[in-house]
N, C-alpha and C positions, 0 to 999 in steps of 0.2 A: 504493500500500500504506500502511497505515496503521504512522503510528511505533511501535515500542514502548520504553517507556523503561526505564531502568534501575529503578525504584519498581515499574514494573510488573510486571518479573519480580519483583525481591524479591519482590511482594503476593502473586504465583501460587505461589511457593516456600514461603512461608510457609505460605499458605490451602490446600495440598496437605500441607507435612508436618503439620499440624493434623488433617485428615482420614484421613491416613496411621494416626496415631497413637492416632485414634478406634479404627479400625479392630482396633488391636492390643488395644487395650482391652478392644473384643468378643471377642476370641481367647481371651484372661482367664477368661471366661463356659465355655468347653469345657474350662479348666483347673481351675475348680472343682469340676463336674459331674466332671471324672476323679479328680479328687485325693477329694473325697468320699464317690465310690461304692469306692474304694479301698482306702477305712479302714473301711468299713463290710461287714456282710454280704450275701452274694451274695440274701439273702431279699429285702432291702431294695430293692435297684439301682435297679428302677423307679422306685418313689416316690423318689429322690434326684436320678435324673434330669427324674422330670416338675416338679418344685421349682425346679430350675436352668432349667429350659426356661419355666416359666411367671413366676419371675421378671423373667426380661430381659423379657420383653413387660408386667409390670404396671411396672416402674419406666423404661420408656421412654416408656406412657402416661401417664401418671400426671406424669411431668415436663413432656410435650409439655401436659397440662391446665393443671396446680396448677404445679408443683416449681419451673418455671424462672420464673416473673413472681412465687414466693413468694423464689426466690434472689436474684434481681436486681431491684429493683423501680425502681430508679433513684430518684433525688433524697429519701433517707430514710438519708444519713450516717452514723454513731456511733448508730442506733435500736436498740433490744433485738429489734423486732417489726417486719418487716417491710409492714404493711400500710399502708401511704401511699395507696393507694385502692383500689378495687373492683377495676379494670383490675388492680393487682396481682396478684389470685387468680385469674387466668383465663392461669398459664401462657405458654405460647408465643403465644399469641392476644391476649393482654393488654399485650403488649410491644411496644411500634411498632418495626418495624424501620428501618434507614434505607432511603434509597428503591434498590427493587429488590431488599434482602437483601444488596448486592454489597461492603459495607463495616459494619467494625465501631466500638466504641470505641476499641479499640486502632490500629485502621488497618493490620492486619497477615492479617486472615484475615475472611471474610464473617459476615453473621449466621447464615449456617444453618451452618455449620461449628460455629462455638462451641457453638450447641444439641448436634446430636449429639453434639462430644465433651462435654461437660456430663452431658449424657443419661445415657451409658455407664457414667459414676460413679455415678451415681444409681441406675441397675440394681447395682450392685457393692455398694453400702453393705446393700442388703436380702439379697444370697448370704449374706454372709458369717453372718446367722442360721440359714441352713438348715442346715450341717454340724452344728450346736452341738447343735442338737434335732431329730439324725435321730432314726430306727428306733423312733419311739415315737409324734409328734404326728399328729393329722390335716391331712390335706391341704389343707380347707377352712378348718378355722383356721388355718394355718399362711399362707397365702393373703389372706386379711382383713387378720390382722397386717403383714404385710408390706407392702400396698395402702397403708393407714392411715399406717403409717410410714413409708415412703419417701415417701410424698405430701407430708406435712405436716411430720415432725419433719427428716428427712436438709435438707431446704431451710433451713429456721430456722437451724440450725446453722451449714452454708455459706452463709447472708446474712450472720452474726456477722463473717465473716472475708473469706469472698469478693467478698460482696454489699456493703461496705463500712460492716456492720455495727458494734457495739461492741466488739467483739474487733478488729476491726481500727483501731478508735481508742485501743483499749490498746497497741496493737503489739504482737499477737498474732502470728507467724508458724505457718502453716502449706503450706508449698510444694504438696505436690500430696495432703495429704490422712491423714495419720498418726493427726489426730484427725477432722478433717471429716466423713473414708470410712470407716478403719479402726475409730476410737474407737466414732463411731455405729452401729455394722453389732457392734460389740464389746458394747455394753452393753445393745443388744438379744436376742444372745445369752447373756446373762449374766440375763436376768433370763425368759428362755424356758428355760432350765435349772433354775431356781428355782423355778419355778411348774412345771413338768413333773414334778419328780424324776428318779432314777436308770431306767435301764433294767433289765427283770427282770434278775437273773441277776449284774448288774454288782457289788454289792454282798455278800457273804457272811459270815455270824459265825463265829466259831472257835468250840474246843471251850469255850476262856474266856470266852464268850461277847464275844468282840473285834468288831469289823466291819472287816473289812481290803476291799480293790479288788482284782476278781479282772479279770487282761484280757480283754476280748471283740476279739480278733483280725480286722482286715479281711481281705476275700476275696479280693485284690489288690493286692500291692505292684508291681506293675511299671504297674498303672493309676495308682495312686500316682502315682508316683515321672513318669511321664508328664504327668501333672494339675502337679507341681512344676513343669515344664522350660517346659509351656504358660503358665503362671503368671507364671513370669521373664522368660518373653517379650516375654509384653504390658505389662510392667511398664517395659519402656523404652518404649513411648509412655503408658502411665499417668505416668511421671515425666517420660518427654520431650518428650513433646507439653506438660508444663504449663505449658512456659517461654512457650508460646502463640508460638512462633516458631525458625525453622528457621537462625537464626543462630550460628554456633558460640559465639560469644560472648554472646550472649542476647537479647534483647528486650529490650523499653522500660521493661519492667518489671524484668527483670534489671539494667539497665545504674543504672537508680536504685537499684539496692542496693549496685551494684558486683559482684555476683555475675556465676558465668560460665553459658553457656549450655550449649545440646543437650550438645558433645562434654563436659562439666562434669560433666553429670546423667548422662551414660551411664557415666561411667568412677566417679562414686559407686555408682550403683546397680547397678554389677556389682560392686565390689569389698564392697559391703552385703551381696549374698548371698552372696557368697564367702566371706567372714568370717564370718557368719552358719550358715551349715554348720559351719566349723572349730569355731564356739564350742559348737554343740548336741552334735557328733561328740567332743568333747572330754569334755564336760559328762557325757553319757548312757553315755561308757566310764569314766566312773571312779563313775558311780552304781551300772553292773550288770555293769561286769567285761568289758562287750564292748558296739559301737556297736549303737546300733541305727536300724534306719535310717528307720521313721518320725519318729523326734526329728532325723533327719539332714535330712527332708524339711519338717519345718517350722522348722529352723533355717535353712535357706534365706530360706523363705516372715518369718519373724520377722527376717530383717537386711534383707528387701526393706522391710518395711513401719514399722522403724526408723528408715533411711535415707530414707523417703521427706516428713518432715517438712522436711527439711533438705538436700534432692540439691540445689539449685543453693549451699549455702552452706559447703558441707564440703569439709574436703582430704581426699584420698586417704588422709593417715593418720589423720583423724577417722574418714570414712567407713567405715575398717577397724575402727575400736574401736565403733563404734558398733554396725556388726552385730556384733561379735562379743563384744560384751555381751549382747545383744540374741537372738545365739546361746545364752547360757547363761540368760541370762533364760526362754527357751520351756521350759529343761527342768524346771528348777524352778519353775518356775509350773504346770505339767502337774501334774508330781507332789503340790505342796502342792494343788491343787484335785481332785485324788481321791483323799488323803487325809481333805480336809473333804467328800467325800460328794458335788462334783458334778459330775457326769456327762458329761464332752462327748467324745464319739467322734472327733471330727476335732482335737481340739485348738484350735477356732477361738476361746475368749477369750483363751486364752494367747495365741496369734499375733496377734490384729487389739486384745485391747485393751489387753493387760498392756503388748505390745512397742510399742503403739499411744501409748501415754501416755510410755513410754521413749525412742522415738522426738521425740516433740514437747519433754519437757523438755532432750534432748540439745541440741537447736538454741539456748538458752539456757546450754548449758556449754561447744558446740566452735565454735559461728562468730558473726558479729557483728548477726546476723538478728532478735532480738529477746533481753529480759532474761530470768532464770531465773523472775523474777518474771509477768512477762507469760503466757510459756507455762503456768506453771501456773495462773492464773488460766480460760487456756484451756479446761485441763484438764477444773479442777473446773465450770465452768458447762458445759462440754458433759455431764457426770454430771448435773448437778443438771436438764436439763430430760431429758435421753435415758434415762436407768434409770427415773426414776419414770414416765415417759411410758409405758415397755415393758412395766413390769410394771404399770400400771393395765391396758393394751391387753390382756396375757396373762391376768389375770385374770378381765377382762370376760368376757373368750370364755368361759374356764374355769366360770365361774358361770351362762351363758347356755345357748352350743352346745356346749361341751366343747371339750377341747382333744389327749386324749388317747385315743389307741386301745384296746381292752378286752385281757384280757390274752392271751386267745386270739387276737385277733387279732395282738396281738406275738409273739407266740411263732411263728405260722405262716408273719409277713413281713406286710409293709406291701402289698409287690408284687400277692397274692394279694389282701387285705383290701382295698386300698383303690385297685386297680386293674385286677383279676382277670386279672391278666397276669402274664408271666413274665421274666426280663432273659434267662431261660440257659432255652431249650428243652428240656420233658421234664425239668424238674428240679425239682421241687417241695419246698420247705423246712419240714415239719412238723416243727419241733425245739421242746424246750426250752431251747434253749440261746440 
């Protein structure tokens, strides 16, 4: 029989909870899809789920092409740009692996492991646009957009930091993705809401001729509220898995920060969303006199994605202030942005960018991971190339193929118009509403 050693379990424990973790990630993907179609009207359903469905397959190709040899290029240090050669932009293809696939850099998990879970993120950074500009885009631009950008910009970004790009020779921290995933997938919604406008109906003037925000009510809180719980789930292998190793205490990478590992990250990022509710559940009863519980459901989602700059480098009572800043933070960023007129149904720029940027500066004010200065450098270069990117993309379409559906077709549901299907049988949505 052949020996096995002690390294060698480690490597199988490792390069299993790696894949574990992938795994959960994908989970993620059925939590958006609920949490989405949730807040949204039952006209709509369809189109939010074929959105979520054809996501995860254009940013897993799209990585397995371009994404993964534009993140990692190898031997292009402290570079703005990762193109160090041709071979770079060809992807998963482009990347020699070691021989066989059966070991990494790290020496903790294989090459195709790392792909996937890489992968999974790269489908995630492009979701987080869809909630932002349901029940009004087309499907096909919607699609382009998304293609375009995950391809090209979500990898740039994560070469900056991950790829051991310039942000990571500023000593930039970003643990598993606050600004990487959250930020980038944030300011693409941000500038798909800009370029769209308000949804009919959402909008209405008073007798003073005022414009106040009237709510357009989702058609399901318990799918909601479901889409949440999916969501937190996968979020302990979106953070646990990032320590790239199944070590209570951490990886190779943890141990040169001194930070802790897996059991570290799980006991942050529960106590993230945890606090993270308190702070929204807090926040939204003393704005309207009683909780309400989609700000309850994205103060979850907004301490998850707070905490996840910083899960292997925070204490337990960081971790808690953090979501639950982070918790009051969603409410009033909700509110001031449709106040100013823009529109987002799911709530997703408050959640993934506002809390996204919050998240990343915290790790420069509660642990010793990087300086306040760095992280905001962070910050501002992931804006300066992801907004202008998003809204040139949004525009192009806009001026070309179009980007928005006619208003008859809003009015009757996306589902109908732009899929001639229905989510709910025999139930057909001719409203103005």
């Amino acid at each position: 029989m052949t020996e096995v050693s002690a390294e060698d379990v480690l490597f199988a424990l490792n390069n299993l909870w790696v894949l574990i973790a992938a795994a959960l990630v994908f989970v993620m993907h059925l939590g958006f899809a609920c949490i989405e179609s949730g807040l949204t009207r039952a006209k709509n359903t369809v189109n939010i789920l074929a959105k979520n469905v054809a996501i995860v397959s254009i940013g897993m190709l799209t990585y397995a092409v371009i994404g993964f040899g534009l993140m990692y290029p190898g031997a292009n240090e402290g570079a703005f740009l990762p193109f160090s050669s041709l071979g770079g932009l060809i992807g998963l293809f482009g990347v020699s692996p070691p021989e066989g696939g059966m070991t990494s850099a790290y020496a903790d998990y294989t090459y195709w492991s790392d792909f996937v879970f890489q992968a999974m993120f790269a489908a995630t950074a492009a979701t987080i646009v869809s909630g932002a500009v349901a029940e009004r885009i087309k499907i096909g631009s919607f699609l382009v957009f998304s293609t375009l950008y995950v391809m090209v910009i979500y990898p740039i970004v994560g070469f900056w930091k991950w790829g051991e790009g310039f942000l990571d020779a500023l000593g930039f921290y970003d643990f598993a993705g606050s600004t990487i995933v959250h930020s980038v997938g944030g300011w693409g919604a941000l500038a798909g809401i800009l370029v769209l406008g308000p949804r009919i109906g959402k909008y209405v003037r008073t007798a003073d001729g005022k414009r106040v925000a009237r709510p357009i009510m989702g058609h399901s809180m318990p799918l909601a509220a479901i889409g949440m719980f999916l969501l937190w789930f996968g979020w302990f292998g979106f953070n646990g898995g990032s320590v790239l190793s199944a070590a209570p205490t951490g990886g190779e990478g943890a141990l040169d920060y001194g930070f802790g590992g897996v059991s570290l990250v799980f006991m942050t990022t529960m106590l993230g969303a945890a606090a993270g509710i308190a702070g929204a559940t807090a926040a939204s009863w003393l704005q309207d006199g009683k909780p309400d519980l989609s700000m309850m459901l994205n103060g979850a989602l907004a301490g998850l994605v707070a905490i996840t700059a910083g899960a292997d480098s925070f204490s337990a009572g960081s971790a808690i202030l953090v979501g639950l800043i982070g918790g009051v933070i969603v409410v009033v960023s909700v509110i001031l942005l449709d106040r100013g007129g823009l529109d987002d149904p799911v709530g997703a720029v408050s959640v993934h960018l506002v809390c996204g940027i919050w998240g990343t500066l915290a790790v420069g004010l509660f642990s010793d991971a990087a300086t306040l200065g760095a992280q905001l450098s962070g910050v501002l270069a992931t804006a300066a190339l992801c907004f202008p990117a998003a809204l040139a993309l949004f525009a192009g379409l806009k001026a070309t193929v179009g980007i928005r559906v006619s208003r008859q077709e809003e009015l009757m549901g996306l589902d109908i118009g732009e899929h001639a299907m229905e989510a709910y049988s025999g139930f057909q949505f001719f409203t103005t509403q």
